[in-house]
mmCIF file of the N, C-alpha and C atoms, coordinates in Angstrom:
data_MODEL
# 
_entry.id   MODEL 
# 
loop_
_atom_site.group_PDB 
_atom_site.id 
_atom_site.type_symbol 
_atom_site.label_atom_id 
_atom_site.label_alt_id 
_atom_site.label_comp_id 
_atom_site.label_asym_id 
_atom_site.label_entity_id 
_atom_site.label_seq_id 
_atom_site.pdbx_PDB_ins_code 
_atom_site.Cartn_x 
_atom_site.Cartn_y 
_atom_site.Cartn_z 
_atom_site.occupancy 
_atom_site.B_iso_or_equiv 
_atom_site.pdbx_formal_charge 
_atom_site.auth_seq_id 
_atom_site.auth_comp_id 
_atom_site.auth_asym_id 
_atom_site.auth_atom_id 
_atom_site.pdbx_PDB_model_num 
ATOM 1   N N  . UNK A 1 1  ? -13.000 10.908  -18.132 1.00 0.00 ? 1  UNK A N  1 
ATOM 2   C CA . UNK A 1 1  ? -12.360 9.855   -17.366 1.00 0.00 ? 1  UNK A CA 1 
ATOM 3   C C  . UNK A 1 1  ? -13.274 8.627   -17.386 1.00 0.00 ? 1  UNK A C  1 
ATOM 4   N N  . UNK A 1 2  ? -12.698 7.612   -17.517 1.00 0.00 ? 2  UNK A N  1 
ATOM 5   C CA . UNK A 1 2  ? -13.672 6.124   -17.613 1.00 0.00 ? 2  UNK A CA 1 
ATOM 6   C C  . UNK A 1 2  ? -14.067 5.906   -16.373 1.00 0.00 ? 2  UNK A C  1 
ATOM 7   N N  . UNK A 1 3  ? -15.028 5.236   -16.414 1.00 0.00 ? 3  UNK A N  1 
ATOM 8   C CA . UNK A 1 3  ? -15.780 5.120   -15.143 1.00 0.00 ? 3  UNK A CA 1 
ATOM 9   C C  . UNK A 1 3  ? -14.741 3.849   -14.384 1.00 0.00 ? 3  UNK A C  1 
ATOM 10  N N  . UNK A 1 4  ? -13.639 3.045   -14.897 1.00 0.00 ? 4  UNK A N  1 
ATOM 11  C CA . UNK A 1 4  ? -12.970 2.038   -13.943 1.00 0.00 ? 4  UNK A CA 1 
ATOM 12  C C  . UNK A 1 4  ? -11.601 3.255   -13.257 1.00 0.00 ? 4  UNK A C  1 
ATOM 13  N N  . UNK A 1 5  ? -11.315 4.229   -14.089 1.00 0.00 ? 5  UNK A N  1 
ATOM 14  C CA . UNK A 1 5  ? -10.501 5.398   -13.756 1.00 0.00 ? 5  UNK A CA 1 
ATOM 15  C C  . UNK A 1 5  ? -10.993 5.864   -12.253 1.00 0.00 ? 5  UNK A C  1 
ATOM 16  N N  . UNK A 1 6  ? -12.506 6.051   -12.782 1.00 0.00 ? 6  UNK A N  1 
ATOM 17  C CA . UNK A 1 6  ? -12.768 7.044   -11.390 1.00 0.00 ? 6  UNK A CA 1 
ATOM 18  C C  . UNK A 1 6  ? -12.989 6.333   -10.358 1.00 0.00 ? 6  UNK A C  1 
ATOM 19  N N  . UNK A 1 7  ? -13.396 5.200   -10.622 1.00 0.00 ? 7  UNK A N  1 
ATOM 20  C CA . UNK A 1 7  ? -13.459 4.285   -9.100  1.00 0.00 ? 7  UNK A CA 1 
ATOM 21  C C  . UNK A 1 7  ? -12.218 3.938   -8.348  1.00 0.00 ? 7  UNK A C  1 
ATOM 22  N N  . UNK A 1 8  ? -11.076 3.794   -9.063  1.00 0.00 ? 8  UNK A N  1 
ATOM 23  C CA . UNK A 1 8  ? -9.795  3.278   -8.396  1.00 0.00 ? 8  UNK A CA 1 
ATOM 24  C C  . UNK A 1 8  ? -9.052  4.310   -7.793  1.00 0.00 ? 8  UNK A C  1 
ATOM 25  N N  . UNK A 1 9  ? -9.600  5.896   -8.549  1.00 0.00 ? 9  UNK A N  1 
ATOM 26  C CA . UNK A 1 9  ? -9.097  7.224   -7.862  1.00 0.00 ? 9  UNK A CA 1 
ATOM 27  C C  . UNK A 1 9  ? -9.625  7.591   -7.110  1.00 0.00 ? 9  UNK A C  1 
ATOM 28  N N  . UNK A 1 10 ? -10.628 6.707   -6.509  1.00 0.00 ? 10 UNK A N  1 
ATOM 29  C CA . UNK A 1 10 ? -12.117 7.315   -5.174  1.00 0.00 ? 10 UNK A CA 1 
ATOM 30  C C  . UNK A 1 10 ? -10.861 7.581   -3.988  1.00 0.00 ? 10 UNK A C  1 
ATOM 31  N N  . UNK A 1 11 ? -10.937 8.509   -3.365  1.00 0.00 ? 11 UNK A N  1 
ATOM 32  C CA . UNK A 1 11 ? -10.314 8.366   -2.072  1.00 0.00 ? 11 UNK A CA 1 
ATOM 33  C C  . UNK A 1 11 ? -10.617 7.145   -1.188  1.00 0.00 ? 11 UNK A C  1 
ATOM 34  N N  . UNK A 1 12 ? -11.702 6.408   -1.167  1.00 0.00 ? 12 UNK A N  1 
ATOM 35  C CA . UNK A 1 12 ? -11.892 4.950   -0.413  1.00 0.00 ? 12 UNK A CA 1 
ATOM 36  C C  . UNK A 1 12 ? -10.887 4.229   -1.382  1.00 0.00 ? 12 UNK A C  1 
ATOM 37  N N  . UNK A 1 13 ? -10.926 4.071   -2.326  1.00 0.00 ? 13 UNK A N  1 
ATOM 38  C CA . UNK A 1 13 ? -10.213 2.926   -2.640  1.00 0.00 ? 13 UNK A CA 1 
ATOM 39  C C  . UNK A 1 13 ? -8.721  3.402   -3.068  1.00 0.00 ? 13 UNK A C  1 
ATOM 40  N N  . UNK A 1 14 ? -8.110  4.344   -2.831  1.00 0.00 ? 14 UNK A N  1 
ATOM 41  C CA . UNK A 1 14 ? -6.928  4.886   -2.573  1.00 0.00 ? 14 UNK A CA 1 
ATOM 42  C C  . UNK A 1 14 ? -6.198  4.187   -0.999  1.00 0.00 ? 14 UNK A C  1 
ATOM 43  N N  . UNK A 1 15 ? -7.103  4.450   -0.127  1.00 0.00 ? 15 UNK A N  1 
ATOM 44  C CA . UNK A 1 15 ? -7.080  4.326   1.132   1.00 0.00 ? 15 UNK A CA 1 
ATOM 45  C C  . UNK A 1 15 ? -7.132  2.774   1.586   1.00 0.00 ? 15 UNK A C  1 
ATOM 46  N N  . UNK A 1 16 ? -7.944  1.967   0.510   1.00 0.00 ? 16 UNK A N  1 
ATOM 47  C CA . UNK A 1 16 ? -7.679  0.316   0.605   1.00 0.00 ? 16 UNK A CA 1 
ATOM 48  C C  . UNK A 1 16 ? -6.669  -0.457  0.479   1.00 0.00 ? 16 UNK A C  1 
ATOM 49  N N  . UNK A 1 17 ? -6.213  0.438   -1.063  1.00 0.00 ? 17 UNK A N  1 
ATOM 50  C CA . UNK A 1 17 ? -5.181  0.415   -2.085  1.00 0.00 ? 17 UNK A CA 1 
ATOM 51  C C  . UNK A 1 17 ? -3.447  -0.110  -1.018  1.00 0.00 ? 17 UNK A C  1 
ATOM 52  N N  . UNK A 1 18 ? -3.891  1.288   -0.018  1.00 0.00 ? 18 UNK A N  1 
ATOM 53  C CA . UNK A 1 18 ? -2.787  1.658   0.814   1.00 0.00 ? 18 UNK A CA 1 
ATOM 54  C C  . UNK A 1 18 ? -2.735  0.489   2.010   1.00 0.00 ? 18 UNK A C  1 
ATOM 55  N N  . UNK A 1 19 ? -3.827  0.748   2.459   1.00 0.00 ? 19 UNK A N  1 
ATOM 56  C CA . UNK A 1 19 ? -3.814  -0.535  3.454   1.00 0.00 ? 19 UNK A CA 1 
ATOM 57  C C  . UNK A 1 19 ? -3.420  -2.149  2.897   1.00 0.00 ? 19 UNK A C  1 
ATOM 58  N N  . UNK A 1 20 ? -4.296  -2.516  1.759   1.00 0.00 ? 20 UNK A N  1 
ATOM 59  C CA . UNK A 1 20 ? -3.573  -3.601  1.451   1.00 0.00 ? 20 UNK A CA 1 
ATOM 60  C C  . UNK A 1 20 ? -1.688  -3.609  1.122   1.00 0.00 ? 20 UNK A C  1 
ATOM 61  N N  . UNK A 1 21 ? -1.168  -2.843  0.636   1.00 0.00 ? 21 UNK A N  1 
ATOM 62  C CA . UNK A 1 21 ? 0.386   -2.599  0.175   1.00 0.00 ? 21 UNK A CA 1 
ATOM 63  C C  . UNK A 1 21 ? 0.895   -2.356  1.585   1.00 0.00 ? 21 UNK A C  1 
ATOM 64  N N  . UNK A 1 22 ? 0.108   -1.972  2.569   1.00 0.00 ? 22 UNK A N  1 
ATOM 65  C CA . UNK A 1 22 ? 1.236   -1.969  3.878   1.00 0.00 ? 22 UNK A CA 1 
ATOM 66  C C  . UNK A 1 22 ? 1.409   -3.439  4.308   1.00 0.00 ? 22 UNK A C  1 
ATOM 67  N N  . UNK A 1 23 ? 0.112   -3.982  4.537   1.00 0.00 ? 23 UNK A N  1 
ATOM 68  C CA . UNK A 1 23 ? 0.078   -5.495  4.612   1.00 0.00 ? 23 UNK A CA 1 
ATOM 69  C C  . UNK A 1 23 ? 0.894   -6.234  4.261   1.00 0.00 ? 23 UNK A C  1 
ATOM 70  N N  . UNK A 1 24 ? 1.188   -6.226  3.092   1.00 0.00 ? 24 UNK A N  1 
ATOM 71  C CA . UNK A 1 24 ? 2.024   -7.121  2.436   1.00 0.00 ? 24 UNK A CA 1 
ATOM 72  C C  . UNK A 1 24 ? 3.594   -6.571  2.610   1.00 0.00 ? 24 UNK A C  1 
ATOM 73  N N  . UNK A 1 25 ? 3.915   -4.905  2.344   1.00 0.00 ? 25 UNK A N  1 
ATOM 74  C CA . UNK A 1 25 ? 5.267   -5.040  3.181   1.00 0.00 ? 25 UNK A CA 1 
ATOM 75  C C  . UNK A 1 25 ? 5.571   -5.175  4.164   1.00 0.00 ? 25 UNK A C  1 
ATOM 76  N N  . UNK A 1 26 ? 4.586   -5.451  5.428   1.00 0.00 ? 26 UNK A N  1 
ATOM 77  C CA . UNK A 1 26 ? 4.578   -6.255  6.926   1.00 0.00 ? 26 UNK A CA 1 
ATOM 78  C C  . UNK A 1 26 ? 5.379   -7.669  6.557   1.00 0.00 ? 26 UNK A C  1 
ATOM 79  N N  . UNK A 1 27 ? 4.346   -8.625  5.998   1.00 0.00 ? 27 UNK A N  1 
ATOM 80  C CA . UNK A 1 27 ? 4.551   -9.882  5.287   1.00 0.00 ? 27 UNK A CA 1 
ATOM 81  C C  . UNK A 1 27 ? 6.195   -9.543  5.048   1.00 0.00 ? 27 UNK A C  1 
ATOM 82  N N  . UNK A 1 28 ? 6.747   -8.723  3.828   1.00 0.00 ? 28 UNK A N  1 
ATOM 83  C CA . UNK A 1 28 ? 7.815   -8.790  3.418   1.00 0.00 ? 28 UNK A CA 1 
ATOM 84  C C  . UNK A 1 28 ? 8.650   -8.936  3.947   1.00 0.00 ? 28 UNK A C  1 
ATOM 85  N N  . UNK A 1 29 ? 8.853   -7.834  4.843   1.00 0.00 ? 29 UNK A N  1 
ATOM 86  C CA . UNK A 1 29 ? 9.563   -7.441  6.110   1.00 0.00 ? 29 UNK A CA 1 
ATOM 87  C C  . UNK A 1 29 ? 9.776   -9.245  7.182   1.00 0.00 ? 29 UNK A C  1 
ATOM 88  N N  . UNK A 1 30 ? 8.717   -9.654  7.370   1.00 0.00 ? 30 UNK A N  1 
ATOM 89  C CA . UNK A 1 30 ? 8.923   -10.787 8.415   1.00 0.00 ? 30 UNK A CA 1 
ATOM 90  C C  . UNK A 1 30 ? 8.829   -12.061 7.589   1.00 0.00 ? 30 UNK A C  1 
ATOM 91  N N  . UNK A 1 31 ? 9.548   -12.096 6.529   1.00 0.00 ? 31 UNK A N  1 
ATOM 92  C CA . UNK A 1 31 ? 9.716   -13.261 5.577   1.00 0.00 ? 31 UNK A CA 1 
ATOM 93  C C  . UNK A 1 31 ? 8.560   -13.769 4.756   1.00 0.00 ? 31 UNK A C  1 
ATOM 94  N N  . UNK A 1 32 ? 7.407   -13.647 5.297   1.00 0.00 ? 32 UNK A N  1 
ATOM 95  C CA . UNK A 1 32 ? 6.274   -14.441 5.099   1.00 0.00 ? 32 UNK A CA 1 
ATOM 96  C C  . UNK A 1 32 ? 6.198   -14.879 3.551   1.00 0.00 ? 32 UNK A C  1 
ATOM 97  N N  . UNK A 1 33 ? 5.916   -13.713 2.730   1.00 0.00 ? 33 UNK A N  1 
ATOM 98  C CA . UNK A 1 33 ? 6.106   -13.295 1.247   1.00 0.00 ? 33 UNK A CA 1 
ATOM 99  C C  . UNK A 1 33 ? 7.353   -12.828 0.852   1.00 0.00 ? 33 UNK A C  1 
ATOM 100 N N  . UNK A 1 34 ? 7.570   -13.274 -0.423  1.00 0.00 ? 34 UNK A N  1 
ATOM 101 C CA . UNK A 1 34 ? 8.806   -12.971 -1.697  1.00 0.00 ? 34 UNK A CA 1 
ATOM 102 C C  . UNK A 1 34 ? 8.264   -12.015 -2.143  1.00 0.00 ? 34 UNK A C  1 
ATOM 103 N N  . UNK A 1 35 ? 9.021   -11.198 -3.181  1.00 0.00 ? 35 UNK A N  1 
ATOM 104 C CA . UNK A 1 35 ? 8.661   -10.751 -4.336  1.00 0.00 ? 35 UNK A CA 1 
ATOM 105 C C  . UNK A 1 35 ? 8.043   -11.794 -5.348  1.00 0.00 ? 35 UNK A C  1 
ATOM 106 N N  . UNK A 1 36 ? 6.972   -11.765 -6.129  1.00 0.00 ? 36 UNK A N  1 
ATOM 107 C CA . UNK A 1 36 ? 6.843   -12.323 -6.984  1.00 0.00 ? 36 UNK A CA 1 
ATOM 108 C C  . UNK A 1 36 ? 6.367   -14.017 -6.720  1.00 0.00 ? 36 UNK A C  1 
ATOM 109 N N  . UNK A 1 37 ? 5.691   -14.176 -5.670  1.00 0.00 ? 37 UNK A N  1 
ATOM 110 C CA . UNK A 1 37 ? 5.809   -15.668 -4.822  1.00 0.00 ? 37 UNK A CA 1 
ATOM 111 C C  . UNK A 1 37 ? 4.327   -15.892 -5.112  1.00 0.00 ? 37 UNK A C  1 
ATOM 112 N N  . UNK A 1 38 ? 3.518   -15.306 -5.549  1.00 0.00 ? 38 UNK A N  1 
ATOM 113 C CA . UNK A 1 38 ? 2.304   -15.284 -6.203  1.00 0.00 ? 38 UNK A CA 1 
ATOM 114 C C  . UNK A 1 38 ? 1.020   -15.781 -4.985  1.00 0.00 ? 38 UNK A C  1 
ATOM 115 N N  . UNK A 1 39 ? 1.774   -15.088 -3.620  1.00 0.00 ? 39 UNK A N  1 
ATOM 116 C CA . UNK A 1 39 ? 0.913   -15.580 -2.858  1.00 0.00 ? 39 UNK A CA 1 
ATOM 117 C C  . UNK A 1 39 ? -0.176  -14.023 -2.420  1.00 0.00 ? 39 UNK A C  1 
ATOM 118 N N  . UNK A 1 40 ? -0.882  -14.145 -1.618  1.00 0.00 ? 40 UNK A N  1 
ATOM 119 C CA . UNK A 1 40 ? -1.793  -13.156 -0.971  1.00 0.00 ? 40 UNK A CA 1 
ATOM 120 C C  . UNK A 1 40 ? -1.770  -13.074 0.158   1.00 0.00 ? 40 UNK A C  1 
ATOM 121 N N  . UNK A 1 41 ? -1.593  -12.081 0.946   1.00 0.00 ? 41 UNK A N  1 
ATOM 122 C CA . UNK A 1 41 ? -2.217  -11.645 2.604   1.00 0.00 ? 41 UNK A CA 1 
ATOM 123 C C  . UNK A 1 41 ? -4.068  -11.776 2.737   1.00 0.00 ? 41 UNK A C  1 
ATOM 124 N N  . UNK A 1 42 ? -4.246  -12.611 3.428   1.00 0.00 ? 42 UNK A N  1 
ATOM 125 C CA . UNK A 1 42 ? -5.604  -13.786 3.679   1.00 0.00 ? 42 UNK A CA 1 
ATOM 126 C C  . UNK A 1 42 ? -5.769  -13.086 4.929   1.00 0.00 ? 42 UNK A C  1 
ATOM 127 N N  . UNK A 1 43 ? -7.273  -12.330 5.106   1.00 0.00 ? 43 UNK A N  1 
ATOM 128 C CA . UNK A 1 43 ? -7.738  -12.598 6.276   1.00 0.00 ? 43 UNK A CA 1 
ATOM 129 C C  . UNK A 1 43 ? -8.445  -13.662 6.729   1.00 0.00 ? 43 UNK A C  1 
ATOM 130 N N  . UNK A 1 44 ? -7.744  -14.121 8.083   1.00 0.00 ? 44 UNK A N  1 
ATOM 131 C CA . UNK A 1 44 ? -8.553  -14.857 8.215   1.00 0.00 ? 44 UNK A CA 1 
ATOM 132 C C  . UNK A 1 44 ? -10.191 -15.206 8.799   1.00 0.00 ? 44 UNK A C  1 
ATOM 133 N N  . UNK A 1 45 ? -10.919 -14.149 9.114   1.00 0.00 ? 45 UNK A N  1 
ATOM 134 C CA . UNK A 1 45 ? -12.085 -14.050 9.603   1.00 0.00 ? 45 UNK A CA 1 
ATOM 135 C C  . UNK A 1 45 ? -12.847 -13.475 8.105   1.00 0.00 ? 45 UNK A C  1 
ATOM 136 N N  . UNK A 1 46 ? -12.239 -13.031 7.135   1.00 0.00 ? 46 UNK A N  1 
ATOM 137 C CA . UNK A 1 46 ? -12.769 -12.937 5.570   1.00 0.00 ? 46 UNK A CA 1 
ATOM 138 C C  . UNK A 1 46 ? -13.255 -11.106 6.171   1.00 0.00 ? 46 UNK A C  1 
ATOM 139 N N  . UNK A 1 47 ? -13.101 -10.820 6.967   1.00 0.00 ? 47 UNK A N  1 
ATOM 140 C CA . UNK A 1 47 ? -13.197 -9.048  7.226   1.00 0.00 ? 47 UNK A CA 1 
ATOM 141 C C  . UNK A 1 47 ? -12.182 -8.304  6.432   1.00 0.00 ? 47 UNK A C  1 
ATOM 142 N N  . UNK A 1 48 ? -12.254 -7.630  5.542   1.00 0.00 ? 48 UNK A N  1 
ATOM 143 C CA . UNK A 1 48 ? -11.167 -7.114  4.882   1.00 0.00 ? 48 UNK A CA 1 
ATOM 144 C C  . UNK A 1 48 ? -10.560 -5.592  5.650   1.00 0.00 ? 48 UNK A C  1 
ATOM 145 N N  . UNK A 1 49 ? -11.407 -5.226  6.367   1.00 0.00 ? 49 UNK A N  1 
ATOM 146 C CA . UNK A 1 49 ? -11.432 -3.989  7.149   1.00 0.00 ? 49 UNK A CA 1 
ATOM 147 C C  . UNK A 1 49 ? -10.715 -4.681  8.359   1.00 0.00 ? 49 UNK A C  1 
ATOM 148 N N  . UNK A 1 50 ? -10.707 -5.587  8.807   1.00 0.00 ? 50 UNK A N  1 
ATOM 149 C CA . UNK A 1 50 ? -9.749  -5.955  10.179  1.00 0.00 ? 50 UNK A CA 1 
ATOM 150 C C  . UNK A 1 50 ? -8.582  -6.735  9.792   1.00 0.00 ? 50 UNK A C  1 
ATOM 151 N N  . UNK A 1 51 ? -7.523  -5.597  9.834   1.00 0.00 ? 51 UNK A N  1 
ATOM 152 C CA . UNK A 1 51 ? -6.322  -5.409  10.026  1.00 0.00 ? 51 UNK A CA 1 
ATOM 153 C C  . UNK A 1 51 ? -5.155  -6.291  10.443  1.00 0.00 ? 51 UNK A C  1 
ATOM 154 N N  . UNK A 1 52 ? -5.868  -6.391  11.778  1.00 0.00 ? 52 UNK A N  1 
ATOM 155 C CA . UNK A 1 52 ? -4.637  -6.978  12.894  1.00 0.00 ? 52 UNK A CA 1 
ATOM 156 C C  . UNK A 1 52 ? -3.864  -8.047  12.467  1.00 0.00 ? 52 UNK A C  1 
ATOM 157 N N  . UNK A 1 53 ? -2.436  -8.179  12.882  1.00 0.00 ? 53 UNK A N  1 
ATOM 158 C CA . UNK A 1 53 ? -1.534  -9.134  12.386  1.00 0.00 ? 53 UNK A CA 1 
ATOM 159 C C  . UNK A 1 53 ? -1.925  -10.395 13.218  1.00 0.00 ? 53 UNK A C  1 
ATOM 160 N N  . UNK A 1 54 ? -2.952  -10.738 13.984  1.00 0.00 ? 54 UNK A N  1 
ATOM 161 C CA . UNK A 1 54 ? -3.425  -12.000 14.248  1.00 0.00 ? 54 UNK A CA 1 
ATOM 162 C C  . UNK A 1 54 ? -4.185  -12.546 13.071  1.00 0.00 ? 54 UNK A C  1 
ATOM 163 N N  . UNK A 1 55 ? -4.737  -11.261 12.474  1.00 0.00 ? 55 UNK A N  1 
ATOM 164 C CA . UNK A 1 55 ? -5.685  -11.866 11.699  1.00 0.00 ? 55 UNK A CA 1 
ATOM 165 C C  . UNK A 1 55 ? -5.633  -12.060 10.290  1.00 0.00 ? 55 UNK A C  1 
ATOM 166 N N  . UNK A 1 56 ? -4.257  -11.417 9.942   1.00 0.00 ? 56 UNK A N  1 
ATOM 167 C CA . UNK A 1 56 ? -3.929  -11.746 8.871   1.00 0.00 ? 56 UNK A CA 1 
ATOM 168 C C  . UNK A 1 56 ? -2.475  -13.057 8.654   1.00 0.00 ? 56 UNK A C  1 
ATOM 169 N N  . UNK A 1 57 ? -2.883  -13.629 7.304   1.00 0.00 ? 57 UNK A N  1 
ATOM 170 C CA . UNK A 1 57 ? -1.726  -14.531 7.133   1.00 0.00 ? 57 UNK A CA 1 
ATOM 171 C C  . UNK A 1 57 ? -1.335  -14.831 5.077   1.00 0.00 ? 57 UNK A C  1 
ATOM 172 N N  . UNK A 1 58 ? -0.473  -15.073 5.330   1.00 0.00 ? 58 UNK A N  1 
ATOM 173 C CA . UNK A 1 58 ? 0.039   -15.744 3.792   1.00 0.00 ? 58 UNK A CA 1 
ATOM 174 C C  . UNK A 1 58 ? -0.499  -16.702 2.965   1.00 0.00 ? 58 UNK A C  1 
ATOM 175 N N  . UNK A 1 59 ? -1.220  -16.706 2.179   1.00 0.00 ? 59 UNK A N  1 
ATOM 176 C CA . UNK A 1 59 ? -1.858  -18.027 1.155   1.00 0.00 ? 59 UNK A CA 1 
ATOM 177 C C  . UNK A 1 59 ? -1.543  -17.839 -0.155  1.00 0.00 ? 59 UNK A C  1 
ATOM 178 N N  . UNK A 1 60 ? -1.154  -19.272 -0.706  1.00 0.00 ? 60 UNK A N  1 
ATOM 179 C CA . UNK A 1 60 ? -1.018  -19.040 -2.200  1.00 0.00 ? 60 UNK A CA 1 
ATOM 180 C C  . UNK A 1 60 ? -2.506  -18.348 -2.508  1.00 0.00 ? 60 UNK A C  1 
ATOM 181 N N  . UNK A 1 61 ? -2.267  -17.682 -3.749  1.00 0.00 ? 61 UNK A N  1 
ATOM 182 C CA . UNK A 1 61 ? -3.750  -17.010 -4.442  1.00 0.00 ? 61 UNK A CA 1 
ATOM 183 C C  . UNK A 1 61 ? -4.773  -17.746 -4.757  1.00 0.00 ? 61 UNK A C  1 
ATOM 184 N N  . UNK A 1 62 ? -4.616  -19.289 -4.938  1.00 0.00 ? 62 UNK A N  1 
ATOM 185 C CA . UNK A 1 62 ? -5.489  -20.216 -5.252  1.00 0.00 ? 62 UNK A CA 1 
ATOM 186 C C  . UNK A 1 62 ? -6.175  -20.418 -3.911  1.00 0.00 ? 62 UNK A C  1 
ATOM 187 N N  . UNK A 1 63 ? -5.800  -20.686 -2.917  1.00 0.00 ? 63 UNK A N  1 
ATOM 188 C CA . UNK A 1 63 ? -6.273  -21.081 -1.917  1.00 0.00 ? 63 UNK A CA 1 
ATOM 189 C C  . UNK A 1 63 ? -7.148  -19.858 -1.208  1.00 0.00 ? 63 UNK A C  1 
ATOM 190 N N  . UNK A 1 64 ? -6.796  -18.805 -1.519  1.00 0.00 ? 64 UNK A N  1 
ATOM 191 C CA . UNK A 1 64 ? -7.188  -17.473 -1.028  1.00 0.00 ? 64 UNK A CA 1 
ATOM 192 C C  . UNK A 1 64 ? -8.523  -16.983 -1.934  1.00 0.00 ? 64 UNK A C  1 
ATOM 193 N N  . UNK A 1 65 ? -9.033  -17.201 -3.163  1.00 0.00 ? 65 UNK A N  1 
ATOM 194 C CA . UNK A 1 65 ? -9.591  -17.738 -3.928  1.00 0.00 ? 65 UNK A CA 1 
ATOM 195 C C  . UNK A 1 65 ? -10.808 -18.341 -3.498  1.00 0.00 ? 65 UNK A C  1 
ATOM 196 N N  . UNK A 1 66 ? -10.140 -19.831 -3.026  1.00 0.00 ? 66 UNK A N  1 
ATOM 197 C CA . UNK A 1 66 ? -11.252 -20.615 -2.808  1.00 0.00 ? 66 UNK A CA 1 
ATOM 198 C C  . UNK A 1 66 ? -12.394 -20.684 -2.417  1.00 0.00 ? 66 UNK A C  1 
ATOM 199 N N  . UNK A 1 67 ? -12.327 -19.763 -1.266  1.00 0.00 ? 67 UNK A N  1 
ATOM 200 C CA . UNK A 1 67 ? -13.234 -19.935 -0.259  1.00 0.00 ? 67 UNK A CA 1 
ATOM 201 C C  . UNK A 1 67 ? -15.172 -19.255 -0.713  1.00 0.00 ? 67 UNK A C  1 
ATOM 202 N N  . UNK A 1 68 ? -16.069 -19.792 -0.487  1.00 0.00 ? 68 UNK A N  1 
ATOM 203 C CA . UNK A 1 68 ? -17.170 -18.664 -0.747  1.00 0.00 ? 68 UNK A CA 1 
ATOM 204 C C  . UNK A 1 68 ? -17.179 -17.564 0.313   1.00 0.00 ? 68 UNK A C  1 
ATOM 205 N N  . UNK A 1 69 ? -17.872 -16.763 -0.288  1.00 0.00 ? 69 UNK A N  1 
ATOM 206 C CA . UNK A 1 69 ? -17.873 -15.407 0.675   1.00 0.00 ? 69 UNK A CA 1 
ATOM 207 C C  . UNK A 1 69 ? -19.731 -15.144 1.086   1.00 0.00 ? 69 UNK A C  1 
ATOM 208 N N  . UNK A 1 70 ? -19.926 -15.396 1.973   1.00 0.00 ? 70 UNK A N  1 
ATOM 209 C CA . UNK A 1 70 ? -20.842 -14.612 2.087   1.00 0.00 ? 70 UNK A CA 1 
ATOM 210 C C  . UNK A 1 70 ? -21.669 -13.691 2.411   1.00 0.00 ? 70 UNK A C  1 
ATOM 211 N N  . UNK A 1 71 ? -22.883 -12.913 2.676   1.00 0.00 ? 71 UNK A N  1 
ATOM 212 C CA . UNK A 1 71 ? -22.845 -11.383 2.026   1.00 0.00 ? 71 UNK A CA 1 
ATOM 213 C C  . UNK A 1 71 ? -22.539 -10.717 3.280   1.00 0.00 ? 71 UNK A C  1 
ATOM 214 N N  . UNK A 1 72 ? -21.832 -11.109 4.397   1.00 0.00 ? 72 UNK A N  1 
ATOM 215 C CA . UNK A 1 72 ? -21.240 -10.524 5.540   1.00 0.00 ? 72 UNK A CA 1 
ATOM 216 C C  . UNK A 1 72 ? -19.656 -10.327 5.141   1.00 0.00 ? 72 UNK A C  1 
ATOM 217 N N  . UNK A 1 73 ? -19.281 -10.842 3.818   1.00 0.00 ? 73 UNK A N  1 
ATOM 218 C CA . UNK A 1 73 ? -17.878 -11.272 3.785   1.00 0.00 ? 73 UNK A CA 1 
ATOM 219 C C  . UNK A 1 73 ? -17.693 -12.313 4.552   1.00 0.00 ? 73 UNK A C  1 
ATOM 220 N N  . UNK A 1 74 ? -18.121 -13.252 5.552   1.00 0.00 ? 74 UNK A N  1 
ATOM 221 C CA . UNK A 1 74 ? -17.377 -14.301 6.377   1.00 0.00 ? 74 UNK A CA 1 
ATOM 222 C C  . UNK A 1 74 ? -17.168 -15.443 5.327   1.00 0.00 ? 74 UNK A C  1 
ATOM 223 N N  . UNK A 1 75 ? -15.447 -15.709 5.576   1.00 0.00 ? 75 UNK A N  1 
ATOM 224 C CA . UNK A 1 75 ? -15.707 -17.408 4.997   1.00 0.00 ? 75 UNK A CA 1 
ATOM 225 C C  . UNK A 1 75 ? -16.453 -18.271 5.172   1.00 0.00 ? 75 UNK A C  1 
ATOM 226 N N  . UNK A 1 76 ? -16.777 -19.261 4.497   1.00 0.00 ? 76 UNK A N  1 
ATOM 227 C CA . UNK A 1 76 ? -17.264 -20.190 4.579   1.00 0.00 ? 76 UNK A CA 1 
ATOM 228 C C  . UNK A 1 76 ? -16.775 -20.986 3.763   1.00 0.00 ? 76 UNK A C  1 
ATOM 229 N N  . UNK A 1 77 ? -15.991 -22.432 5.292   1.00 0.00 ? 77 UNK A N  1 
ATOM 230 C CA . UNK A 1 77 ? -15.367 -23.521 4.706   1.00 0.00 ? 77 UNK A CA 1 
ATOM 231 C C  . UNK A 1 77 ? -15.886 -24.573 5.088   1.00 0.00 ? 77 UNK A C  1 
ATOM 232 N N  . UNK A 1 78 ? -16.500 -25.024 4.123   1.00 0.00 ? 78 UNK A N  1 
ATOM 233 C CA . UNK A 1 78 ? -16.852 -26.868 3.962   1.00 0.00 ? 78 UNK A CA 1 
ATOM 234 C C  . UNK A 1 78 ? -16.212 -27.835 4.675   1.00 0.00 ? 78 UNK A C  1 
ATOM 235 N N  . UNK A 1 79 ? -14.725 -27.549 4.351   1.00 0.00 ? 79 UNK A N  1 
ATOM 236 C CA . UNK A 1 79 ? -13.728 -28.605 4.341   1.00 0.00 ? 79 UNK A CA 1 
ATOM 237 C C  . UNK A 1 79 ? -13.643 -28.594 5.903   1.00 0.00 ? 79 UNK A C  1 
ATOM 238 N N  . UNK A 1 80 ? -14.130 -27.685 6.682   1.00 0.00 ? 80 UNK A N  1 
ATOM 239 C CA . UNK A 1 80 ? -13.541 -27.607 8.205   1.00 0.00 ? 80 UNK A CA 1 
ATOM 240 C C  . UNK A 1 80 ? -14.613 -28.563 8.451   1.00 0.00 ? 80 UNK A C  1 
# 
């Protein structure tokens, strides 16, 4: 098995896998996202582990993208 095989079959990232795809059929469900609308579910505190529908929202992929990350994961925006 290739080593990008076995990482995506880790039970952690099965379990990410899942959490992100519920996310987004939340999104689906309450209009936010299309099919195919080429946008992303954005946290907004850049925590990928916190969940909550306060804290998540809709961004095109570019904008979701943008931001630097740093090594806490927190955004960091300039522009604010």
């Amino acid at each position: 098995m290739s080593e990008y095989k076995k990482y995506h079959s880790s039970k952690k990232m099965k379990q990410e896998r899942a959490l992100r795809k519920k996310n987004r059929r939340s999104a689906l469900r309450k209009g936010l996202v299309k099919k195919g609308d080429e946008k992303h579910i954005d946290h907004k505190n850049g925590n990928p582990r916190d969940n909550r529908k306060t804290n998540l929202r809709a961004v095109p992929a570019s904008k979701n993208r943008s931001f630097k990350r740093t090594r806490t994961a927190r955004k960091v925006n300039k522009r604010a």
